[in-house]
N, C-alpha and C positions, 0 to 999 in steps of 0.2 A: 549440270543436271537439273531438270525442271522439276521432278519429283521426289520428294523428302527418299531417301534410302530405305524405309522402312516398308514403306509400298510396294519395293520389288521383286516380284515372284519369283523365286530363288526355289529350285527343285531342293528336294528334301532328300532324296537319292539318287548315286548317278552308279549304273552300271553300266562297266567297259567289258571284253569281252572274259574276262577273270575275277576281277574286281570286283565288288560294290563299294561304291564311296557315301560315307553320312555321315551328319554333325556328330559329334558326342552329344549321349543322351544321359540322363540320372542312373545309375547302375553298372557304367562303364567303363569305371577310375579300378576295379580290380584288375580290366583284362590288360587296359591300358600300363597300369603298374607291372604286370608282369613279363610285359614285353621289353618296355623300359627298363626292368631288371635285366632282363635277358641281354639287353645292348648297351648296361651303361658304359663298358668297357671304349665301346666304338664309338659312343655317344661325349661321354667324355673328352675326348680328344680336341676339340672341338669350344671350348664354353664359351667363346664372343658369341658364335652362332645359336648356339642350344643354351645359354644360360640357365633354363630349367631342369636340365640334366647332369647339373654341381651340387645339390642338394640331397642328403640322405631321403630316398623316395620313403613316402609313407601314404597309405590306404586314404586316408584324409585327404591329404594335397592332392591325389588325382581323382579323387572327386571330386574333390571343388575344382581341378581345372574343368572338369567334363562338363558340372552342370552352370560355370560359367561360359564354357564354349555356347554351350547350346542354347544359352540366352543371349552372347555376342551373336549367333546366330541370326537368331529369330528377330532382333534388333539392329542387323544390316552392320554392325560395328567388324567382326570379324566372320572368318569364312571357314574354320578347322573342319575337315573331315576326316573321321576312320577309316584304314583302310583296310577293307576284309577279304579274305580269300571267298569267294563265292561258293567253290564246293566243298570247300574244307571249311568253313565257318568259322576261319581265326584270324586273328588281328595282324596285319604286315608292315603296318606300318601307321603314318599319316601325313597329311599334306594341306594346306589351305592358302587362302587369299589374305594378306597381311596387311597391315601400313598402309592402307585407300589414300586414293589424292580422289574424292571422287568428282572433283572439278576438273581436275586435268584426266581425269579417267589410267590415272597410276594405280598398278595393285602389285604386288612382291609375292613371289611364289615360296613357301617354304616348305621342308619335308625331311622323316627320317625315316629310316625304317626298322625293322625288326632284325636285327644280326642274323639269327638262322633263315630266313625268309631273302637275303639280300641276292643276288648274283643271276635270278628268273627273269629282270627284266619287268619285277611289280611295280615300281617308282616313279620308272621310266611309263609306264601304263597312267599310272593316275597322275602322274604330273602332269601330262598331256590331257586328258579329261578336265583338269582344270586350266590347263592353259587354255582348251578349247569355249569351256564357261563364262572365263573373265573375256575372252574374245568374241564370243559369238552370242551370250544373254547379256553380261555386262559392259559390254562394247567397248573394252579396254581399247587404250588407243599405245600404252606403255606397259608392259608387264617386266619386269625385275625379277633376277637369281642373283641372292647374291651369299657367298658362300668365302671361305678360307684359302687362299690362293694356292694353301700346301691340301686343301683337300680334293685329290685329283680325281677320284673317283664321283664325287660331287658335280663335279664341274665338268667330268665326259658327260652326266646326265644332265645339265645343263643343254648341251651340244646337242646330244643324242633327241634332245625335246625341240629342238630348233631357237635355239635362245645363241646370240655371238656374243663373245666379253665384249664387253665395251671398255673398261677399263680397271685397273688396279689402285687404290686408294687404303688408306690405311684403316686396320680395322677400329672400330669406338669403344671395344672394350678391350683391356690387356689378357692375352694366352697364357698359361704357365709359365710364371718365372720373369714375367712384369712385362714381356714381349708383347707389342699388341700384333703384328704381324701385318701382314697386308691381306683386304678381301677382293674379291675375283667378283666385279659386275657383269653379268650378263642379260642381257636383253632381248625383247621382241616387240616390235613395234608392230601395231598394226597397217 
């Protein structure tokens, strides 16, 4: 990359045709907390992947993740967006660009969503808007899913976004009960 990351004009909003995707802003750790409430049970299942979703959620910590997102942001470091129902104006989810290689132009795709919000086909929506991002502003040349090998619904949406496993490898932090289990990479090259 010839130019410092911080230089790169990065949309501030992307709307698909349900969605609107954007950073977390100062103000947004209530809606965010209460979505997370609504899905720790789902979210849970899961803590190699979601590590931030093993912790008794409080008002505080999601505010400070929101108004650090928003300055990983604006400082090219990370890429978190909300994810909002356009006409219903509530939160579905989130999704962003992780873990940069940005020499090799590697970015990792992650995302949860909101338990009663699941099953529309939202995720599947904004995963793609950002897979299209890192590929077509960021001119990823390697984008990365990489998810719980037992998380099967994960890993359709994986598929369903055009990403193929590429392999299975063990996960780096241990699952309930000291198991680390194995994680399911999936990829898209450009």
């Amino acid at each position: 990359m010839s130019r410092a990351p911080v230089l790169l004009d990065m949309p501030g909003q992307i709307d698909t045709a349900r969605l609107t995707l954007r950073p977390p802003r100062a103000g947004d750790g209530a809606a965010v907390m209460e979505a997370v409430c609504d899905s720790l049970v789902a979210l849970r299942q899961w803590p190699a992947n979601l590590p931030w979703a093993v912790p008794e959620p409080t008002l505080e910590s999601f505010e400070t993740f929101c108004r650090r997102a928003e300055a990983q942001f604006v400082l090219r470091e990370d890429f978190t967006f909300l994810i909002r129902h356009r006409t219903e104006d509530r939160l579905v989810g989130a999704c962003g660009l992780h873990r940069f290689d940005w020499l090799a132009r590697r970015f990792e795709i992650g995302y949860w969503g909101h338990t009663p919000s699941l099953g529309h086909g939202y995720l599947s929506e904004a995963v793609s808007a950002i897979r299209d991002l890192a590929l077509h502003t960021l001119h990823a040349r390697r984008l990365e899913i990489v998810t719980n090998a037992r998380n099967l619904r994960s890993r359709a949406l994986a598929e369903r976004c055009g990403f193929v496993l590429e392999h299975l490898r063990p996960q780096n932090t241990p699952e309930h009960g000291g198991d680390a289990g194995e994680a399911a990479v999936y990829v898209r090259i450009a």
